[in-house]
C-alpha positions as CSV (number, residue, x, y, z in Angstrom):
1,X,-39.5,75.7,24.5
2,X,-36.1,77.4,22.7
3,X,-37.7,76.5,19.3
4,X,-41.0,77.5,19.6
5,X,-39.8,80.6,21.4
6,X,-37.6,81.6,17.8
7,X,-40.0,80.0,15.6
8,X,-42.4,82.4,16.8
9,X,-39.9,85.6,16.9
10,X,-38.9,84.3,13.2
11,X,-42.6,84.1,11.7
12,X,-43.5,87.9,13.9
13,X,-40.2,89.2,11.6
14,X,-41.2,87.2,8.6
15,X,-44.6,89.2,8.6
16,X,-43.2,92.3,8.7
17,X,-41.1,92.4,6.1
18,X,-43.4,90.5,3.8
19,X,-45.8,93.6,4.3
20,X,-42.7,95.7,3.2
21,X,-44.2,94.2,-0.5
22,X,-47.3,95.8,0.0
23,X,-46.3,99.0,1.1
24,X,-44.2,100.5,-1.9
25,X,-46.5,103.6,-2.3
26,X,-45.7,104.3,1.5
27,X,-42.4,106.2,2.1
28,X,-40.3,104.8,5.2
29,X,-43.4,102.8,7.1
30,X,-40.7,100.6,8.8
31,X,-38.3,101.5,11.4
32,X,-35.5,99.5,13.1
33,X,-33.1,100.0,16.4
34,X,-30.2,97.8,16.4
35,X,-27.2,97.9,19.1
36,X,-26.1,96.8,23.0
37,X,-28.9,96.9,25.7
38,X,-28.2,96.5,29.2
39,X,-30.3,94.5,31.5
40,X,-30.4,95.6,34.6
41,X,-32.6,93.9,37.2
42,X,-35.1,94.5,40.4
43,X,-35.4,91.5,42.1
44,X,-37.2,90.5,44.6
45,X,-37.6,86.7,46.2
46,X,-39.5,84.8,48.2
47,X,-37.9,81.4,49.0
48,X,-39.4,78.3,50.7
49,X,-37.8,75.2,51.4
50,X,-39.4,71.8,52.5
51,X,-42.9,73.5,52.9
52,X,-41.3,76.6,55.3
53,X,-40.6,80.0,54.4
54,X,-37.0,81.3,54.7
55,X,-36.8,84.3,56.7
56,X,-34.6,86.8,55.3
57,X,-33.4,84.9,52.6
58,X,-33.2,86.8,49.3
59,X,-31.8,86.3,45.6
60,X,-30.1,88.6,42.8
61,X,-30.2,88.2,39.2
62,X,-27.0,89.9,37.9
63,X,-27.3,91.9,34.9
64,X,-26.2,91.7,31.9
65,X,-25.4,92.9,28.7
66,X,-26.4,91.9,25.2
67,X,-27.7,92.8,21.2
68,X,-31.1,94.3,21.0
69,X,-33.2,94.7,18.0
70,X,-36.0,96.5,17.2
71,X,-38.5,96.3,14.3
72,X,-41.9,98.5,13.8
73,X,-44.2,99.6,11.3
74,X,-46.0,103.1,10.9
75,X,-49.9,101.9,11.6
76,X,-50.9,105.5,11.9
77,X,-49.3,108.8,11.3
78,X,-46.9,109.0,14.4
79,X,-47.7,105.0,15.8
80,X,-45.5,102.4,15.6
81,X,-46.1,98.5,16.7
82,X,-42.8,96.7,17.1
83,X,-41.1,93.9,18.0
84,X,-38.0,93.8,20.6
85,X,-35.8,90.7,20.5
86,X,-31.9,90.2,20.9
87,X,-29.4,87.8,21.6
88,X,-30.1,85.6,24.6
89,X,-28.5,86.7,28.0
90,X,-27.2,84.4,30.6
91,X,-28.0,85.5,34.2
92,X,-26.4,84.3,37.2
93,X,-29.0,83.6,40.6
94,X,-27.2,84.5,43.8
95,X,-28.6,84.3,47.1
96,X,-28.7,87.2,49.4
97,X,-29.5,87.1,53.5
98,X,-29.9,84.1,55.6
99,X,-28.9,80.8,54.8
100,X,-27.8,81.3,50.9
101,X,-26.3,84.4,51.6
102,X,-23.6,85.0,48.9
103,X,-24.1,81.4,47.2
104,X,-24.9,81.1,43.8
105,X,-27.7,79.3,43.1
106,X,-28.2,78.8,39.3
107,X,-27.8,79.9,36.0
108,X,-30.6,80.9,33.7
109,X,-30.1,82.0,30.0
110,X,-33.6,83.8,29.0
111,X,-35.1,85.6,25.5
112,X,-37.1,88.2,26.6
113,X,-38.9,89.5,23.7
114,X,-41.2,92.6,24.0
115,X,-44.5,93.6,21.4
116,X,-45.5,97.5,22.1
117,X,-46.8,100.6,20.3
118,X,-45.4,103.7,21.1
119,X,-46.6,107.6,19.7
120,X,-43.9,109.6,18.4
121,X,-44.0,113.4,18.8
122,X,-42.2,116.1,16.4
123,X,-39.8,118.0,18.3
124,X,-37.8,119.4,15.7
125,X,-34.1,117.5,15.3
126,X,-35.5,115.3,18.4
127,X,-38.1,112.5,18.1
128,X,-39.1,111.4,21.4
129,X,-41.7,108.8,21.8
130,X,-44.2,106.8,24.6
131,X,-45.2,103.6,25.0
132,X,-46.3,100.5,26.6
133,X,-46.9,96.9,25.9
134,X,-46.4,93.4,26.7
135,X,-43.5,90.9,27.5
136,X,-42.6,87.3,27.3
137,X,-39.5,86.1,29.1
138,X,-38.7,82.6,27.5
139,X,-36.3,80.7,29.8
140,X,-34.0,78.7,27.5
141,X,-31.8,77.0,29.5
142,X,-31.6,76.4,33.6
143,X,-28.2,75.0,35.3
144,X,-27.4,74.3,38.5
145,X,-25.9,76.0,41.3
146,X,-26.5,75.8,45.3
147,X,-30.2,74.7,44.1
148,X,-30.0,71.3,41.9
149,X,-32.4,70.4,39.6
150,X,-33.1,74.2,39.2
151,X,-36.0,74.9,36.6
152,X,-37.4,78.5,36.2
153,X,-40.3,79.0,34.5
154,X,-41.3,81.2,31.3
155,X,-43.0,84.0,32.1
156,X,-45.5,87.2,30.7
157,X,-45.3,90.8,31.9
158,X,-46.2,93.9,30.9
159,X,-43.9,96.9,29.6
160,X,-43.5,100.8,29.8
161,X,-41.2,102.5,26.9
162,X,-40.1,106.0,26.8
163,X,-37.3,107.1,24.0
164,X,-36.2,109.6,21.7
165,X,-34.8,109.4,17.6
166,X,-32.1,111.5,16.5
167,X,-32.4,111.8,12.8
168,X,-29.3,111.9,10.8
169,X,-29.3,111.6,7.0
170,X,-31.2,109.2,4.7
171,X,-33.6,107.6,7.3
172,X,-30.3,106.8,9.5
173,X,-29.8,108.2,12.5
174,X,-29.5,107.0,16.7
175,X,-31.4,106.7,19.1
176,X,-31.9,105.7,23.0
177,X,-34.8,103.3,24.0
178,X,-35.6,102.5,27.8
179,X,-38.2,99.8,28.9
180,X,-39.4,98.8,31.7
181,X,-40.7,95.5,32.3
182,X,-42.9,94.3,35.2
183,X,-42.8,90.3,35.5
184,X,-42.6,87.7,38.1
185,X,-41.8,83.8,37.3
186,X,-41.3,80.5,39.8
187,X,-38.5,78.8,40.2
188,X,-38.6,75.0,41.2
189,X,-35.1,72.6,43.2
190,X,-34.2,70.4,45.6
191,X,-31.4,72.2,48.3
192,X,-28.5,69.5,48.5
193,X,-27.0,71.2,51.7
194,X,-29.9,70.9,53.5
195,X,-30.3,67.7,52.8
196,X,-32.2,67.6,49.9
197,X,-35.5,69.0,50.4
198,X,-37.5,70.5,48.0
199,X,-37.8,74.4,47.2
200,X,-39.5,76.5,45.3
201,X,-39.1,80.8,44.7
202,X,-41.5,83.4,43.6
203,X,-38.9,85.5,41.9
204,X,-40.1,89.2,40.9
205,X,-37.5,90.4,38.1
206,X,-38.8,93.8,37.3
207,X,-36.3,94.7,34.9
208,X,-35.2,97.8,33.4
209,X,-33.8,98.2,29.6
210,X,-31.4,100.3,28.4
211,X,-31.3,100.0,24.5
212,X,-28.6,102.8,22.3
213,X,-27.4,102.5,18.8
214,X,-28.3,103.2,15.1
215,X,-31.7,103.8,13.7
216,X,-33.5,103.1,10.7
217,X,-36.2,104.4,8.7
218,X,-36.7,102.6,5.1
């Protein structure tokens, strides 16, 4: 799944800047957002263990923080499409209420990668923009915690996107990007302090992103 995940965020790149050729007579059609992002999630889990829910029992996915990069093309005066994809994050499951109260279940280290098209709006030395588009969390690696044998599964969701450009000089400038992301994935293990039954999790993740850094029009 890691491979075909980056082989397809490699070709979607590869496609934009081939059309790069093809736009010479177009002035500063591409546009790029690189630096940190914070993660921060909304979760919200439903655990069941040998067949039976478990009342009260809840999980967290701690957030995290990583490299975010952005890259879009001008479609239309004032749209962009891009493409959101960073360095992949390593969140850690732990288990809130009931019987996995404070225990950390797992590991997961995830790409999430986001396609959208957002309208930009002239406000003077301000450029803030709307959007909304679609996500796919790829799940890259699972490892083991209180739950063994733990596999989380890829998921798609869809996004919300609000920001604002701060022009600078020369097509740089900075910028702040914040996405929200609506997705739920499963989550599949056997419980070895219970005796080894199996259990499964409908995990919402809902999470939010906070994106700063440097912009780029070229």
């Amino acid at each position: 799944m890691s491979k075909l995940f980056w082989m397809r965020i490699a070709s979607a790149f590869s496609m934009m800047l081939t059309l790069t050729a093809h736009a010479q007579s177009a002035d500063k059609k591409f546009w790029a957002h690189v630096g940190p992002v914070g993660v921060q999630f909304n979760t919200d889990t439903r655990l069941v263990v040998a067949g039976a829910p478990v009342n009260g029992a809840n999980a967290d996915a701690k957030n995290n923080v990583s490299l975010g990069v952005e890259i879009g093309y001008e479609v239309a005066p004032s749209v962009i499409v891009s493409l959101t994809a960073g360095l992949p994050p390593t969140t850690t499951l732990i288990g809130k209420g009931g019987p996995v109260d404070g225990l950390q279940l797992g590991r997961v280290k995830y790409g999430p990668a986001v396609l959208s098209a957002h309208y930009h709006f002239d406000a003077g030395s301000f450029k803030p923009y709307v959007g909304a588009g679609i996500n796919y969390t790829a799940v890259l690696e699972s490892k083991d915690g209180a739950v063994a044998e733990l596999d989380v599964k890829s998921a798609w969701g869809s996004v919300l996107q609000v920001g604002v450009d701060v022009p600078l000089s020369n097509g740089w400038g900075l910028f702040l990007d914040i996405k929200k992301i609506y997705v739920k994935t499963t989550a599949r293990g056997t419980v070895p302090a219970f005796g080894g039954p199996p259990a499964e999790a409908s995990i919402r993740l809902n999470p939010l992103l906070v994106h700063a850094g440097i912009s780029w029009r070229f």
